[in-house]
C-alpha positions in Angstrom: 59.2 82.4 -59.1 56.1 83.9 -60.4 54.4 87.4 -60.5 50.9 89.0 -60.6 50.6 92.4 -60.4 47.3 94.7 -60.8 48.0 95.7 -64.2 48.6 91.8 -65.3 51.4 89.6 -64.5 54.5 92.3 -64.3 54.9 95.7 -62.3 54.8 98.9 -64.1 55.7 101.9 -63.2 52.3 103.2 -64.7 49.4 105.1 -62.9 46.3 103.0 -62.2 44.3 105.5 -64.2 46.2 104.9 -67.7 46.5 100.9 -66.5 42.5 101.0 -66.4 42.7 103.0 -69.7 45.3 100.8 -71.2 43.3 97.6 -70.3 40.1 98.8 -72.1 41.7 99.7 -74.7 42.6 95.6 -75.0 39.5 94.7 -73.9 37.9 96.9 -77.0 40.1 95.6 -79.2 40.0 91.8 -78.7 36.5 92.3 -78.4 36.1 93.9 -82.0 38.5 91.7 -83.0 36.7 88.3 -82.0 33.8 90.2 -83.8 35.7 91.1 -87.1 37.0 87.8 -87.4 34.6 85.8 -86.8 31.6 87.6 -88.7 34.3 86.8 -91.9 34.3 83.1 -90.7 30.7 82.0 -90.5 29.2 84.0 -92.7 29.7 80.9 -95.3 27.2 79.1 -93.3 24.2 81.7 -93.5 24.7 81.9 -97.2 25.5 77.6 -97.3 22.0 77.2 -99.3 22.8 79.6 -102.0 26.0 79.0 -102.4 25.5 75.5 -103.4 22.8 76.4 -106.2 25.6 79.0 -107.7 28.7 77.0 -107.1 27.7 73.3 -107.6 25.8 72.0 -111.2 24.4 69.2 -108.7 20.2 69.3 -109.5 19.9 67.2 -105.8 20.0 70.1 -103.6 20.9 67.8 -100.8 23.9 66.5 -102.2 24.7 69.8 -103.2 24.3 71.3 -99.2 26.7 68.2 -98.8 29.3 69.6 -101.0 28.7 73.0 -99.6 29.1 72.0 -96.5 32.3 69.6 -97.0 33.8 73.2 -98.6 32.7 74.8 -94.9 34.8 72.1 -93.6 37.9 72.3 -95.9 38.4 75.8 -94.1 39.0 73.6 -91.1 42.2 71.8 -93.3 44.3 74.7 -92.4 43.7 75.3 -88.7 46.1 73.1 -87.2 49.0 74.5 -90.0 47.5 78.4 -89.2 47.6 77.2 -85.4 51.5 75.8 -86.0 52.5 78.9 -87.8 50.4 82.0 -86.3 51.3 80.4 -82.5 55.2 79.9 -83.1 54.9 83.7 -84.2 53.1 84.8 -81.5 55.7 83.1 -79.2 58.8 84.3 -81.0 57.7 88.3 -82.2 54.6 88.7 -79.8 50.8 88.9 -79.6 49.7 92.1 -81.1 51.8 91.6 -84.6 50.3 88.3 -85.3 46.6 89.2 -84.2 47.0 92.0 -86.6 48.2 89.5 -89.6 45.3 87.2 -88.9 42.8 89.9 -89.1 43.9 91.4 -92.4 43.8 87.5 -94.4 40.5 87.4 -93.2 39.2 89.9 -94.6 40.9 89.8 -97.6 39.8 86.2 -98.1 36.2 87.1 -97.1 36.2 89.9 -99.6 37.7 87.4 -102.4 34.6 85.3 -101.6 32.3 88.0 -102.2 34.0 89.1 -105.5 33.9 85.4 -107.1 32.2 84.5 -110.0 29.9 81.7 -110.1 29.8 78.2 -111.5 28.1 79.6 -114.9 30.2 81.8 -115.6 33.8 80.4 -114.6 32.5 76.9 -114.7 35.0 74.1 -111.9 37.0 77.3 -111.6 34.5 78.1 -109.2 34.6 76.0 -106.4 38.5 75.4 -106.7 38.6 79.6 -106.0 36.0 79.0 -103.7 38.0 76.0 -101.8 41.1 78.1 -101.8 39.5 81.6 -100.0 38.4 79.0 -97.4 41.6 77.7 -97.0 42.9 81.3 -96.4 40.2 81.7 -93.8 41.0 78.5 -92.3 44.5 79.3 -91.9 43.5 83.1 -90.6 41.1 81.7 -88.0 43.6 79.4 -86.3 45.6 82.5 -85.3 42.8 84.2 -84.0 40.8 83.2 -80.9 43.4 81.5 -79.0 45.8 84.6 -79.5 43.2 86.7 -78.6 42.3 85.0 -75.4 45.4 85.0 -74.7 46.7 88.9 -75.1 43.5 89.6 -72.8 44.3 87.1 -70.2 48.1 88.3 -70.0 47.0 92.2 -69.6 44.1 91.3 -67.3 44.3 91.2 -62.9 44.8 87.6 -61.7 41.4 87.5 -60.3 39.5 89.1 -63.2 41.1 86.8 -65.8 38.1 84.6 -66.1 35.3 87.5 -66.5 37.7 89.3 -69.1 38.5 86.5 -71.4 35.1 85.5 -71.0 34.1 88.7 -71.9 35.8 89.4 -75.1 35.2 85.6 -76.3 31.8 85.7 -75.9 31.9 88.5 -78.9 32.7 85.3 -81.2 28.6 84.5 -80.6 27.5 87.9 -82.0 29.0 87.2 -85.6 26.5 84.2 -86.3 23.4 86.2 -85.3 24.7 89.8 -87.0 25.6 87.2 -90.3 22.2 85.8 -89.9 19.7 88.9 -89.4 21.4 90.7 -92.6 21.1 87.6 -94.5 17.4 87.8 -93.2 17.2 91.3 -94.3 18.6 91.2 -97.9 16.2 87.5 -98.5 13.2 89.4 -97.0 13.8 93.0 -98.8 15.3 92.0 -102.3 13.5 89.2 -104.3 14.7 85.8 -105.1 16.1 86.8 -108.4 18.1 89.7 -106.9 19.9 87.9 -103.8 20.8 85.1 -106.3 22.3 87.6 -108.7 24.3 89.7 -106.5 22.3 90.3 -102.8 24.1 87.4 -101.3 27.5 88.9 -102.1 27.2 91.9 -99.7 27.6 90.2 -96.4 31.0 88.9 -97.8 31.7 92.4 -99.1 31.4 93.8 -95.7 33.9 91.7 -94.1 36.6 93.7 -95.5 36.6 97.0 -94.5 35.7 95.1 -91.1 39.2 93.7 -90.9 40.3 97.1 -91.4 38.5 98.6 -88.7 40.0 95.7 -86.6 43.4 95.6 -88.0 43.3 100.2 -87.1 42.1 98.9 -83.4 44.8 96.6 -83.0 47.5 98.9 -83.5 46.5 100.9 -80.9 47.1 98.8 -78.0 50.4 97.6 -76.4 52.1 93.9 -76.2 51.2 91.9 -73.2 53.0 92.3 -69.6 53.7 88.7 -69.4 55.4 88.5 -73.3 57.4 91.5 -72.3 58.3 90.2 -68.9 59.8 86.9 -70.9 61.3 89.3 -73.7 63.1 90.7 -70.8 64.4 87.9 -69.5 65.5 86.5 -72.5 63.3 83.3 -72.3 61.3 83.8 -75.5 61.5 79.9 -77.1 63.2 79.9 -80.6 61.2 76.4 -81.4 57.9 76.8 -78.9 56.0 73.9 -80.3 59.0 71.7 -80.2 59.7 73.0 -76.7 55.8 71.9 -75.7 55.3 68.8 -77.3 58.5 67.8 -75.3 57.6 69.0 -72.0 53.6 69.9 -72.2 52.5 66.5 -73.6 49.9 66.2 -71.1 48.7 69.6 -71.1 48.1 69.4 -75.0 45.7 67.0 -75.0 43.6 68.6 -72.1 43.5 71.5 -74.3 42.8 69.4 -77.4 39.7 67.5 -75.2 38.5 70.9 -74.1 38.6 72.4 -77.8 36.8 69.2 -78.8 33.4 70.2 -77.3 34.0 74.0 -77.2 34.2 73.3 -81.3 31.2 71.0 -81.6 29.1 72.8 -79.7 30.2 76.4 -81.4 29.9 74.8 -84.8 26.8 73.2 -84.3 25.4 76.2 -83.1 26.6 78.5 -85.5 27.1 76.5 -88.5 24.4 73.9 -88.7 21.5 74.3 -86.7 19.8 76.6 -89.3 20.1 74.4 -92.0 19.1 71.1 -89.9 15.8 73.4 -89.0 15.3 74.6 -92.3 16.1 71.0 -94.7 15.1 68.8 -91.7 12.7 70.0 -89.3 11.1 71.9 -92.3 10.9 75.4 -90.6 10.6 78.8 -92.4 14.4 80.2 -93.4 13.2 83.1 -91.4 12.6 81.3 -88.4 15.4 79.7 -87.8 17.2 82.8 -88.6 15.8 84.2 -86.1 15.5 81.7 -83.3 19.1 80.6 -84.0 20.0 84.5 -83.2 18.1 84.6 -79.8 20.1 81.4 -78.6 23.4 82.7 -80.1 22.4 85.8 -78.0 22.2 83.3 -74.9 25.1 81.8 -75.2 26.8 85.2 -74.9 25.0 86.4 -71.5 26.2 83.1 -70.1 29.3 83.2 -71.5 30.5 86.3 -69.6 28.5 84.9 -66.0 30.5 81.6 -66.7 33.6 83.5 -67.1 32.9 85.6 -64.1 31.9 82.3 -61.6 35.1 80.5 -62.5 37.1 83.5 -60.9 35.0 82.8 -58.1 34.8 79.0 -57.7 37.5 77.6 -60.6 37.3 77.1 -64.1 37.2 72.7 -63.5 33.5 73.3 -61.5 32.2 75.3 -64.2 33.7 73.6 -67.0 32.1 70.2 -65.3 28.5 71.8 -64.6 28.6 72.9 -68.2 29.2 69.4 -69.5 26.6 67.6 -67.6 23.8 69.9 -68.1 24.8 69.8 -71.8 25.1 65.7 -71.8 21.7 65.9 -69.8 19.8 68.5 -72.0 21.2 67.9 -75.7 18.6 65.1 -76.9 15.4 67.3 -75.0 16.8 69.9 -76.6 16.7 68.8 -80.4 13.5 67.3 -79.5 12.3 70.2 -78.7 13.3 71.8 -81.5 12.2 69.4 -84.0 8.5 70.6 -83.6 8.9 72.9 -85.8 7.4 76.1 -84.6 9.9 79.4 -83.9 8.5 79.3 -80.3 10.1 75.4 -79.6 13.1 76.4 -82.2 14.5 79.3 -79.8 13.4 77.1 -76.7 15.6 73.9 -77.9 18.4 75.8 -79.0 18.4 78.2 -76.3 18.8 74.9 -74.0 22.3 74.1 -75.8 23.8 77.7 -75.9 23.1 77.7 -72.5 24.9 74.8 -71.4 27.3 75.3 -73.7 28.1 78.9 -72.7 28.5 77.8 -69.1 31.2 75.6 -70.8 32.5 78.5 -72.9 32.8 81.5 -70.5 35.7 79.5 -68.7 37.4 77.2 -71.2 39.0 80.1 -72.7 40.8 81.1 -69.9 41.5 77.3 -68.4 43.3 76.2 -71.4 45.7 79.0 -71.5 46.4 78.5 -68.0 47.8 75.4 -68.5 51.0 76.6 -70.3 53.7 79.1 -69.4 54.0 81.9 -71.8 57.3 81.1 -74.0 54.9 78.3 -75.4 51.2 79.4 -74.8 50.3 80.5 -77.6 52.0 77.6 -79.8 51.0 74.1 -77.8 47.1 76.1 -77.5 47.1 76.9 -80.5 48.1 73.8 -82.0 46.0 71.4 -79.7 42.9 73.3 -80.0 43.1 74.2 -83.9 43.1 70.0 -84.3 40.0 70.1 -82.2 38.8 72.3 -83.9 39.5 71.0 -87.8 38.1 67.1 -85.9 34.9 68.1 -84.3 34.1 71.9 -85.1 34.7 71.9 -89.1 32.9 68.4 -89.2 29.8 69.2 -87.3 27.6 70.4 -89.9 28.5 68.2 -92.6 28.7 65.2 -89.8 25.5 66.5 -88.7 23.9 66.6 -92.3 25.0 62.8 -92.7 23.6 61.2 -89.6 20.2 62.5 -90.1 20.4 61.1 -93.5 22.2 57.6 -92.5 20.2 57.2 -89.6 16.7 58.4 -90.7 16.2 60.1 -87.6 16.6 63.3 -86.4 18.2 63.0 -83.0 21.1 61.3 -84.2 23.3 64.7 -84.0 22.1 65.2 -80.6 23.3 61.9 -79.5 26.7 62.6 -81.1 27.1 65.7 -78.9 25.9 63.8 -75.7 28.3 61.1 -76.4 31.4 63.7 -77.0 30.7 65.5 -73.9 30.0 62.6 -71.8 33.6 61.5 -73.1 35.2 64.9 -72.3 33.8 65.7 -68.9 36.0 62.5 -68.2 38.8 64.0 -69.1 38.1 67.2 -67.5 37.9 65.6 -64.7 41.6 64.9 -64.4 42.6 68.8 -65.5 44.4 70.6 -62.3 42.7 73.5 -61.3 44.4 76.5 -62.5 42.3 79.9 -61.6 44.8 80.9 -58.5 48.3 80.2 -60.7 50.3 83.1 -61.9 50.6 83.5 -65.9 54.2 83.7 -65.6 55.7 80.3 -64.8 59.6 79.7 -63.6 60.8 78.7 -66.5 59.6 82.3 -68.4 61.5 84.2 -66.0 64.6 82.0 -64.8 67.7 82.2 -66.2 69.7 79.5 -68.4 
């Protein structure tokens, strides 16, 4: 037995007006809170290069970027744990509750980040503090995006599911380029001395009374048809990871393969393209600020038409068009962008976010569909937090490493080709899923 209904998965006794009203209201919220979160997370990245002259002794400043960078990635540690506990929650107590916990660390840890004193004046106490706010973060961020997709994609019409998940995840790709144009601001307006002393402090200052705005937008909106419709039927899992990794085996690792490029391509993106123009292409900071920001711009138009075609043709065609244009493009691309003028900067990376975004706008939705809901937001969470920690919290440090192993600067464009080459073979197995019903048998059907 499954059900669909206009308002979601379950009938309601509601008018279509306040459904409408009631789905905007989710829409807003996930939106704002894909923003919120995710403007906490990457901020790190935009401030990598002075961070590691405050927080490391290190007189290389390449090895010091490295250790920056490995500290970027130690906020990955905690995904899969976040993923384990925030997605059993969100299975056992509901959506909303958790997305509203996740939002609050994050912008408590961001804030702690922002408030830390440096290496000369705490001395190692520094980066162990600055490890362990990461760590928080990590653990917030596992929660987040998957139970976000998610809450959307249970309150949202069968055949909109696509355009409105795509929709609100797309919002993840406006963090990078609001981190990066007030980092822009504060280098360009205040002088050197200044944004070392306390200017590179506010963008992590900000992130807290963000989470607030976030965590007062999330308590305005109601739990998700499809948990309430499993509430009701008394099928909520008491153990839903156990419950998966039992039954969902198979599932899992699609979702891990499709997290696997989602995070690379995010991450590399968002977390290390600025530094790989600035230390090795040798472009202006401002620059690739600002040509990072157009493609992250990109990515989010063609996230939402990605999102909106798979309703229209599947989530497996566009997911496969967005691999092989990406496998096809991601060498020209750094090539391109390896001239070293802002002109072939936004051109090169605006070939990745595109093909990358076609990739995006429907994996959020497709790997969701895979599971019914008593474990959704558990065996996704799980699988594509591991992705994640593997491939997204390694891709700028990784990235860093080949171009100094290798001695040339393709060699993280030929990682990416080689990881999407092997996932668009594993995609090709995934079942199509953009006609199924949210609600499987086994949420509904009595013991």
């Amino acid at each position: 037995m499954t059900i669909e209904s206009s308002a979601g998965m379950v009938p309601n006794s509601h008018s279509s007006v306040a459904a409408e009203s009631g789905l905007r209201r989710v829409l807003t919220s996930a939106a704002i809170g894909q923003f919120v979160e995710w403007y906490d997370f990457v901020v790190y990245a935009y401030s990598a290069a002075i961070i590691a002259k405050l927080f490391f002794p290190n007189t290389d400043p390449t090895a010091a970027l490295l250790a920056t960078f490995g500290i970027y990635a130690v906020g990955f540690v905690m995904r899969p744990l976040g993923g384990f506990v925030f997605g059993s929650l969100g299975d056992r107590i509901g959506r909303r509750r958790v997305l509203s916990l996740v939002i609050l660390l994050m912008g408590g840890a961001t804030l702690g980040i922002g408030l830390l004193p440096t290496y000369s004046q705490i001395g190692l106490m520094a980066p162990i503090l600055l490890v362990f706010f990461r760590l928080i973060q990590g653990l917030s961020a596992a929660g987040e995006t998957v139970g976000s997709n998610a809450f959307v994609a249970e309150h949202a019409p069968s055949d909109r599911r696509g355009l409105f998940v795509g929709f609100t995840y797309s919002f993840a790709n406006l963090p990078p380029i609001a981190a990066a144009l007030l980092v822009l601001l504060l280098t360009n307006v205040l002088s050197g001395e200044d944004y070392a002393s306390w200017g590179w402090r506010i963008p992590f200052l900000i992130g807290g009374p963000l989470a607030l705005v976030g965590l007062y937008i999330r308590h305005k909106v109601d739990e998700s048809p499809a948990f309430k419709a499993t509430q009701a039927a008394r099928k909520v899992a008491t153990s839903p990871l156990r419950d998966a990794v039992r039954t969902q085996k198979q599932a899992m690792a699609f979702s891990f393969a499709l997290a696997a490029f989602s995070s690379l391509g995010f991450y590399t993106l968002a977390g290390y393209f600025v530094s790989y123009l600035i230390t090795t292409v040798g472009l202006n900071s401002n620059a690739a600020l600002i040509s990072n920001s157009v493609a992250l711009f990109v990515a989010f138009v063609t996230m939402i038409v990605g999102g909106h075609l798979s309703d229209r043709f599947g989530r497996k065609k566009l997911l496969i068009a967005g691999l092989v244009l990406n496998a096809v493009t991601c060498i020209p691309a750094y090539l391109i962008a390896a001239q070293g003028s802002l002109a072939t900067a936004i051109i090169g990376q605006s070939l990745l976010a595109f093909s990358c975004g076609l990739f995006w706008g429907p994996v959020g939705i497709a790997l969701l569909e895979l599971f019914p809901t008593r474990t959704r937001y558990s065996a996704s969470a799980v699988s594509y937090n591991l992705a994640y920690t593997i491939f997204g919290g390694t891709a700028p440090l990784l990235g860093t490493w080949l171009v100094l192993q290798s001695g040339s600067k393709l060699a993280p464009a030929i990682y990416m080709c080689v990881v999407s080459i092997v996932v668009l073979l594993v995609v090709l197995r995934i079942p199509e899923t953009y006609r199924t019903s949210l609600v499987h048998d086994e949420d509904l059907r009595h013991s």
